[in-house]
C-alpha positions as CSV (number, residue, x, y, z in Angstrom):
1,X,0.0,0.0,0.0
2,X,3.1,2.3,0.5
3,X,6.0,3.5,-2.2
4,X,8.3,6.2,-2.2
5,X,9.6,8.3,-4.6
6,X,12.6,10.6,-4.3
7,X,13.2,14.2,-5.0
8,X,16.2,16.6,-5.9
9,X,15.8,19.5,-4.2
10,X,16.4,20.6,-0.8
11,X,13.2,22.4,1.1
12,X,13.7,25.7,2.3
13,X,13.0,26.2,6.2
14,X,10.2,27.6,7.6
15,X,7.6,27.3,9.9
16,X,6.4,23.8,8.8
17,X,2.5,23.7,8.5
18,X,1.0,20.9,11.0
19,X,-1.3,19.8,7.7
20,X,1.5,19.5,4.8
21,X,3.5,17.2,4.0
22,X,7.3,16.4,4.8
23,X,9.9,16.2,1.9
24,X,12.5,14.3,4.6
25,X,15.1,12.0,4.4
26,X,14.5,8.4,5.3
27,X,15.0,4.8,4.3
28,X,15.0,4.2,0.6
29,X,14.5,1.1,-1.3
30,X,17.0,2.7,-3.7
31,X,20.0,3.8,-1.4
32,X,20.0,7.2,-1.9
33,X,20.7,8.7,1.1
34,X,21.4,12.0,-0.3
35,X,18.0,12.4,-1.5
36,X,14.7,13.3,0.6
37,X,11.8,11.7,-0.6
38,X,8.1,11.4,0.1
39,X,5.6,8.5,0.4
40,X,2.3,7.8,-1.7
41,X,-0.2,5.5,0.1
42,X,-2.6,3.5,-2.8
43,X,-5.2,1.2,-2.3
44,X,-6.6,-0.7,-5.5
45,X,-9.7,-3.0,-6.6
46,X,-8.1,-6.6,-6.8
47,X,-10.3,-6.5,-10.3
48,X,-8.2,-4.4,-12.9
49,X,-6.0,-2.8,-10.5
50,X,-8.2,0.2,-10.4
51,X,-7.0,2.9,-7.5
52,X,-9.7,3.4,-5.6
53,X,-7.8,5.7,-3.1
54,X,-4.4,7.8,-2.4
55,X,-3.0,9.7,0.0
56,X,0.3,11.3,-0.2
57,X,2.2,11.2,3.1
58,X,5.8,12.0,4.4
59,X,8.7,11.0,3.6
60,X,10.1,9.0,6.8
61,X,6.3,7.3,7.6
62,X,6.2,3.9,8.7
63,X,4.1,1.8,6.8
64,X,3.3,-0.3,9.9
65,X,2.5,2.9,11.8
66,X,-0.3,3.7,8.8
67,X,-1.9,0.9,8.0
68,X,-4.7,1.4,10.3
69,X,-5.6,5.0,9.9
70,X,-5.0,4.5,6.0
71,X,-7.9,1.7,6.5
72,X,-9.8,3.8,8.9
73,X,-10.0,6.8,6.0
74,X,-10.2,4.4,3.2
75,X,-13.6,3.1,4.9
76,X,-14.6,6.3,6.1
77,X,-14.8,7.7,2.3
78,X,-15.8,4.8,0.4
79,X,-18.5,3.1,2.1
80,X,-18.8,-0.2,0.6
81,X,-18.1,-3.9,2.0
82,X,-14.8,-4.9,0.6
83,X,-11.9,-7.0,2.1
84,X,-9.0,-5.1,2.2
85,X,-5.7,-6.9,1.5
86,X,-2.6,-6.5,2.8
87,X,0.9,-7.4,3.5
88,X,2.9,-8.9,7.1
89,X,3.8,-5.2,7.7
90,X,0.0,-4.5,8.9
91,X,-0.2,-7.5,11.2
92,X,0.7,-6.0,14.6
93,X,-1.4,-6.3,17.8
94,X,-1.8,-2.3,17.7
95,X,-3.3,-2.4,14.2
96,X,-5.4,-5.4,14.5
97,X,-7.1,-3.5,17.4
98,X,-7.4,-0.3,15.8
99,X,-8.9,-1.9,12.5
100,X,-12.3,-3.4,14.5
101,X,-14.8,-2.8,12.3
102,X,-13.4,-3.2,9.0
103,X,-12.5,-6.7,7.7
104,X,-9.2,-7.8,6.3
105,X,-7.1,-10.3,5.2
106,X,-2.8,-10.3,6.2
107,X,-0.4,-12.2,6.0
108,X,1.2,-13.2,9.3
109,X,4.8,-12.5,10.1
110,X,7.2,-15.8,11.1
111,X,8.5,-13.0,13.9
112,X,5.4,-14.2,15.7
113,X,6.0,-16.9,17.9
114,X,2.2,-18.2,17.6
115,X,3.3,-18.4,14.0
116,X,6.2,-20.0,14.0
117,X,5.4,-22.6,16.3
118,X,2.3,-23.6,13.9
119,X,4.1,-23.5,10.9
120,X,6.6,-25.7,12.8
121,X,4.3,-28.2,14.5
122,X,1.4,-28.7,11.4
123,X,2.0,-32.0,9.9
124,X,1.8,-33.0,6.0
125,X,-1.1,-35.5,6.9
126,X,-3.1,-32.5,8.5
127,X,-2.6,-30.1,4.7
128,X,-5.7,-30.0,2.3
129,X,-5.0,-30.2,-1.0
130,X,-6.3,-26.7,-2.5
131,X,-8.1,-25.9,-5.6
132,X,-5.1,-24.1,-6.6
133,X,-2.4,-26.0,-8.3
134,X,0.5,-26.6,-6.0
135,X,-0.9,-25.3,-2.2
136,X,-1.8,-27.0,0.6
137,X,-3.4,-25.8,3.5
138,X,-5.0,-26.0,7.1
139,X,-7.1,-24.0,8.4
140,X,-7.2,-23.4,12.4
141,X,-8.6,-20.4,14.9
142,X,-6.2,-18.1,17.0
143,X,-6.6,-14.9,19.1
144,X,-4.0,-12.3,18.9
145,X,-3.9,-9.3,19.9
146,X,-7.6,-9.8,21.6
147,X,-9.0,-10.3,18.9
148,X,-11.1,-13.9,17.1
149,X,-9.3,-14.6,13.9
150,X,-9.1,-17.2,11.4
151,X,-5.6,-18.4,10.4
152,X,-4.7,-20.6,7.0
153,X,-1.4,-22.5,7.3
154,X,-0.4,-22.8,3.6
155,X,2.0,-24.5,2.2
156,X,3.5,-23.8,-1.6
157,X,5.3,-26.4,-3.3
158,X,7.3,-24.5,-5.8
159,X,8.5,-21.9,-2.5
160,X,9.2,-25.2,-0.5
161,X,11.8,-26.8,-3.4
162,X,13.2,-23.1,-3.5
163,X,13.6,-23.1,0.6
164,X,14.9,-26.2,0.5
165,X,17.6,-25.6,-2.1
166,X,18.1,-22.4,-0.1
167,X,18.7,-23.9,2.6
168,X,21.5,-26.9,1.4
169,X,23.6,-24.0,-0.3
170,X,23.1,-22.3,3.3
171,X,24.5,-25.2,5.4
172,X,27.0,-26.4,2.9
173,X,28.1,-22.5,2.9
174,X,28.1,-22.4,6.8
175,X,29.5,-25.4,7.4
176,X,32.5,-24.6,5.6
177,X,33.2,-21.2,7.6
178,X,32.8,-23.8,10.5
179,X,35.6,-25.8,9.6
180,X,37.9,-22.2,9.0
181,X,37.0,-21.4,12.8
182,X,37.9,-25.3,13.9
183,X,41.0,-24.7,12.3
184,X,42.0,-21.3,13.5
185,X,40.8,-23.1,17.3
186,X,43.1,-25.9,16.9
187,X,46.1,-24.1,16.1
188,X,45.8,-22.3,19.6
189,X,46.8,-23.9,23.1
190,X,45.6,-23.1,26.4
191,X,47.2,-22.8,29.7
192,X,44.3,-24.7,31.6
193,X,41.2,-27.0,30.5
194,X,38.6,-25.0,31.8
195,X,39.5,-22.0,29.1
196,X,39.7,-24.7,25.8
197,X,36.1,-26.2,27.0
198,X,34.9,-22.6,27.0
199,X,36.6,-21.9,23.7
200,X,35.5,-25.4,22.6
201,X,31.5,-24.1,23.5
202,X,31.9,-20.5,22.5
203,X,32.9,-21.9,18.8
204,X,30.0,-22.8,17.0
205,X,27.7,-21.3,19.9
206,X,25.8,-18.4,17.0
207,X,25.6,-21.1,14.6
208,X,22.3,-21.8,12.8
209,X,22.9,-25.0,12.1
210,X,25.8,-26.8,13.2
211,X,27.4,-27.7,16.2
212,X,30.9,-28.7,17.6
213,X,31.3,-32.7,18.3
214,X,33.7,-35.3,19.9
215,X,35.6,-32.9,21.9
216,X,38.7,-33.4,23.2
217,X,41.5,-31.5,24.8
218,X,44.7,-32.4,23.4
219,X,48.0,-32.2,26.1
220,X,50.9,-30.3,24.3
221,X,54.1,-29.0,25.3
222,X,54.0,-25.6,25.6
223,X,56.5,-23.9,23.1
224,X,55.4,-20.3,24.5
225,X,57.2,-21.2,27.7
226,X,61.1,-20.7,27.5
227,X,62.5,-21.3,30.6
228,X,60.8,-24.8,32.0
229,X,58.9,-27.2,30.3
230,X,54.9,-27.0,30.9
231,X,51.9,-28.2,29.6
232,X,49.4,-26.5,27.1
233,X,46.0,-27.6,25.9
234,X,44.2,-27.7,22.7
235,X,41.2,-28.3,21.0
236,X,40.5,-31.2,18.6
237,X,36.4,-32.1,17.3
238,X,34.5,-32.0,14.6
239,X,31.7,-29.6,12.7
240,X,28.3,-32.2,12.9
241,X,25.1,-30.9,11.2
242,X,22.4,-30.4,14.6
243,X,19.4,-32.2,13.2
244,X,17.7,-30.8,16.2
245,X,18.1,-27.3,14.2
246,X,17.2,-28.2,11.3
247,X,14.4,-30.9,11.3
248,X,12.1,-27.5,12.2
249,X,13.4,-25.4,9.3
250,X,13.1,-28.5,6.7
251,X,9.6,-29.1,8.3
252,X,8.2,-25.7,7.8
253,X,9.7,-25.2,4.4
254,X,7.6,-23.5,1.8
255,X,4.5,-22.5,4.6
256,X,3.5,-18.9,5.3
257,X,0.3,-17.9,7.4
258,X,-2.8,-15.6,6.3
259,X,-5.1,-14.7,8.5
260,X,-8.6,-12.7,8.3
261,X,-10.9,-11.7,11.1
262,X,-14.2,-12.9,8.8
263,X,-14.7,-15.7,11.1
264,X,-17.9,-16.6,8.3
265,X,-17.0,-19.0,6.0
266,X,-19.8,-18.8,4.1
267,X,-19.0,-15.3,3.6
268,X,-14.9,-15.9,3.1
269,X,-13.6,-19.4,2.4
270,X,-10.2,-20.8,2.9
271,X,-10.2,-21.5,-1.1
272,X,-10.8,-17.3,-1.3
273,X,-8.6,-16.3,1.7
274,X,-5.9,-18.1,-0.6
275,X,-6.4,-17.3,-3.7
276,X,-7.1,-13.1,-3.3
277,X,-4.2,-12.9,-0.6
278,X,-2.5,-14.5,-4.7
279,X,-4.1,-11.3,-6.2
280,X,-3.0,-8.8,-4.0
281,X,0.2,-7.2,-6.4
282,X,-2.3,-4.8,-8.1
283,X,-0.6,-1.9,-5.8
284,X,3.4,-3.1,-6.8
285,X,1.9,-3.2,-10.3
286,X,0.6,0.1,-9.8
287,X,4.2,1.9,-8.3
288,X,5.7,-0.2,-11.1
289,X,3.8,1.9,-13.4
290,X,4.4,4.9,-12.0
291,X,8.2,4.6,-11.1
292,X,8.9,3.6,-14.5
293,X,11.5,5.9,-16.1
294,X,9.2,5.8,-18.9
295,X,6.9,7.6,-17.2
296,X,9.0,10.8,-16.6
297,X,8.4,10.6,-12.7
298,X,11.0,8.2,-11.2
299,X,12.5,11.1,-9.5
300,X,10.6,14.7,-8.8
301,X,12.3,17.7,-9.6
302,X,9.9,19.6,-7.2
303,X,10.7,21.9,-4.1
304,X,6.7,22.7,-2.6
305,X,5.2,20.7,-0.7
306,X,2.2,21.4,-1.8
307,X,3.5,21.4,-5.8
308,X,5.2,17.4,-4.7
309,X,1.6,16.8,-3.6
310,X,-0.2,18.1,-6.5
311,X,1.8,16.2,-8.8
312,X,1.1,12.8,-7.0
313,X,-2.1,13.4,-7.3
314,X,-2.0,13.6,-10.8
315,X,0.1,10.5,-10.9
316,X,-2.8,8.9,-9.5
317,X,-4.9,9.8,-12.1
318,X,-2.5,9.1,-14.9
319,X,-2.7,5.5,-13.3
320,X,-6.0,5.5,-13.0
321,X,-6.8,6.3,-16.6
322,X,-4.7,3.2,-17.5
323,X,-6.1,1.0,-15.3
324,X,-9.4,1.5,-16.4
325,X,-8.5,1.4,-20.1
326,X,-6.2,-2.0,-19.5
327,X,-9.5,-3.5,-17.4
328,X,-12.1,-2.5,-20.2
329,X,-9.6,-4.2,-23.6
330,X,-8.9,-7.1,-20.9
331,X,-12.7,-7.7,-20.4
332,X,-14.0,-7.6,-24.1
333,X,-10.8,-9.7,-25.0
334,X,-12.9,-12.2,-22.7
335,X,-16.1,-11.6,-23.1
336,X,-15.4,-12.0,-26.9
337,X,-13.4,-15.6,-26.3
338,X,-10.1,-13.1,-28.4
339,X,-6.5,-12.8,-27.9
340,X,-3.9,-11.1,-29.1
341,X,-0.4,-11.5,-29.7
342,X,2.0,-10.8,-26.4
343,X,5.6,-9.3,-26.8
344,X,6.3,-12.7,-27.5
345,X,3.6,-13.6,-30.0
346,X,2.3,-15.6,-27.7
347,X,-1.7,-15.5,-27.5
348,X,-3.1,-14.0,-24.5
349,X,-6.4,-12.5,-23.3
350,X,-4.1,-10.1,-20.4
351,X,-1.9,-7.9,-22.6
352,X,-0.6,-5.1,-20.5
353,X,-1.9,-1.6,-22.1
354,X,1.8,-0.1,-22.4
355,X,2.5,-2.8,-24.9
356,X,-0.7,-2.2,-27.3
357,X,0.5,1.4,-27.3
358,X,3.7,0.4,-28.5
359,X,1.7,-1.3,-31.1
360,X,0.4,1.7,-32.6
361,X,4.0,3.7,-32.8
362,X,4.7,5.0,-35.9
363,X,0.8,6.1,-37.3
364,X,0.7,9.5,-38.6
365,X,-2.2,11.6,-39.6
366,X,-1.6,12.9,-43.2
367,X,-3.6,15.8,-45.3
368,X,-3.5,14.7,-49.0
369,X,-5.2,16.8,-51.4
370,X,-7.9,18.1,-48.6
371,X,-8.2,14.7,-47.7
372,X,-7.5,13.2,-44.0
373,X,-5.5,10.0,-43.5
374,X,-4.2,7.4,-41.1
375,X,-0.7,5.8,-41.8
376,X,0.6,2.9,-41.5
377,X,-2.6,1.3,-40.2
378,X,-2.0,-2.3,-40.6
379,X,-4.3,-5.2,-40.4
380,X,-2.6,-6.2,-37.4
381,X,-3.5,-2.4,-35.9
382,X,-6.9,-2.5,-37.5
383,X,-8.1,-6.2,-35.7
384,X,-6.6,-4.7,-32.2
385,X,-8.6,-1.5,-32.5
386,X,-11.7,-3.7,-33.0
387,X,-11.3,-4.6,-29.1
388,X,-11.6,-0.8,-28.0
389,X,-14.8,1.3,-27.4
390,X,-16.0,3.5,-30.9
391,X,-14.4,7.1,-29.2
392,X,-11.1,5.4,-29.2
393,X,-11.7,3.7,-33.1
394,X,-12.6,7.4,-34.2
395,X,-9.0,8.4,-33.7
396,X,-8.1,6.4,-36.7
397,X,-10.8,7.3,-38.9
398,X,-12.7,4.2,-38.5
């Protein structure tokens, strides 16, 4: 619901108005610390990726901070039932009580121990096949945060091969920075046996997945010592892979939690909870849109608050112009059973609008002898402007 942009200009100082915005420096996706930026809050229909509303906001917010007022205006200007969708920033015990009222779906952070243990403890027998290719999932009620919810253990089997390939490269890359330490231990000696067991525990004591086995402390002479001979001790074992770590990450490989507080499952089922938490990039489509270079506004050469906020505004419009225009050529493409070739001349029936206008590059309009015409109009142009509304065909002539 959140993206920043940056801007190149510093603002002058003055009394700041408690109602406008702040051009600030804070954390950027792009590592530009040298830049201040501001944020743009969207929220968009999970049908077409239509924005429905924006807010333009400062430029060190916290997202997490947001959320619930951003739901609480949202609802308070739009009132229709919807489910709002968001990401694991929202799901905090502050913002679940602050949202009572309005219903939503989230995903749950691991961070939260409820949710790791249950990710952790769910067993393959207990997963449901889902409707969707490749998911599994269980469906269980939790409180948190006070408040009734349902929660969906899923479980993706394309994200658990990935975790689990993640995770060998992870221990094979671990274990070898294991064996460096072993090494540096066993070249040292120690004056008494109580300090080499405590270097021998210390070792591999941060490790995430190994651990330090059949210990022993080695007598040597002590070559430090030049006047009498004494004894020295050093450290001899071996790196071992701690199943006991790593059963629980192989077990909960591939699952993530979503959660709703529409306790109705008649009104929302565990086959919906999954598949529209699946349909919630229509906002990172959105800033994609926007934040393309393409689109002249990647970086805002703006000092006024009030001119930065003017201008996001009409970047919200911009978007939702082709939004609605994307939605409409994608719904007569279906409701006419048509496709048309992708950038790789592949069929489809969801061609992005960007890439039909690209299409239609290169048409002039030409006066000959008092008469008005259309260049370049292929048959290829001619069958894709059958697919748009008669206002846009009269462009062409048509």
């Amino acid at each position: 619901m959140q993206g920043e942009y940056e801007t190149n200009y510093e603002i002058s100082e003055k009394e700041p108005n408690p109602c406008e915005i702040k051009i600030t420096y804070g954390y950027s996706r792009n590592h530009r610390p040298d830049l201040k930026q501001f944020m743009m809050n969207l929220v968009s229909s999970a049908d077409g990726d239509v924005p429905l509303w924006m807010r333009i906001g400062s430029g060190n917010e916290s997202d997490q901070q947001q959320f619930a007022q951003i739901m609480q205006d949202y609802k308070s200007q739009l009132k229709w039932d919807s489910l709002i969708v968001l990401d694991s920033a929202f799901f905090s015990q502050e913002n679940i009580q602050s949202s009572q009222g309005i219903s939503w779906l989230s995903r749950v952070p691991l961070r939260v121990k409820a949710a790791l243990k249950l990710v952790q403890e769910v067993s393959q027998q207990e997963l449901k096949a889902s409707e969707l290719k490749g998911y599994r999932y269980k469906e269980v009620t939790k409180t948190y945060g006070g408040i009734k919810q349902r929660w969906l253990v899923v479980e993706s089997e394309k994200r658990r091969e990935a975790d689990l390939n993640k995770l060998e490269k992870n221990i094979q890359k671990e274990a070898q920075e294991a064996e460096k330490q072993l090494r540096q231990l066993n070249r040292q000696t120690f004056a008494c046996i109580p300090d080499a067991q405590k270097m021998a525990k210390k070792l591999l004591k941060k490790s995430k997945y190994h651990h330090l086995t059949n210990i022993k402390i080695e007598v040597v002479a002590n070559k430090n010592c030049k006047f009498a001979t004494t004894e020295a001790y050093r450290v001899q074992g071996t790196v071992s892979l701690c199943e006991e770590k790593v059963k629980p990450i192989r077990h909960s490989a591939g699952r993530f939690i979503i959660a709703t507080n529409v306790l109705d499952s008649n009104i929302l089922t565990a086959e919906e909870m999954l598949s529209k938490y699946k349909e919630q990039q229509a906002v990172e489509r959105g800033f994609r849109f926007l934040k393309d270079p393409m689109f002249f506004t990647d970086s805002v050469f703006l000092k006024s608050p009030k001119r930065i906020e003017a201008l996001g505004f009409i970047m919200g419009l911009c978007l939702l112009v082709y939004t609605l225009g994307q939605r409409q050529l994608r719904q007569t493409l279906q409701l006419r059973n048509s496709r048309v070739p992708n950038q790789l001349n592949h069929p489809t029936q969801s061609p992005t609008l960007r890439w039909i206008f690209q299409c239609f590059q290169s048409i002039h309009v030409l006066l000959v002898h008092q008469t008005v015409e259309i260049s370049n109009l292929s048959d290829e142009r001619l069958s894709l402007l059958k697919f748009f509304p008669p206002a846009c065909q009269g462009y062409y002539l048509l």
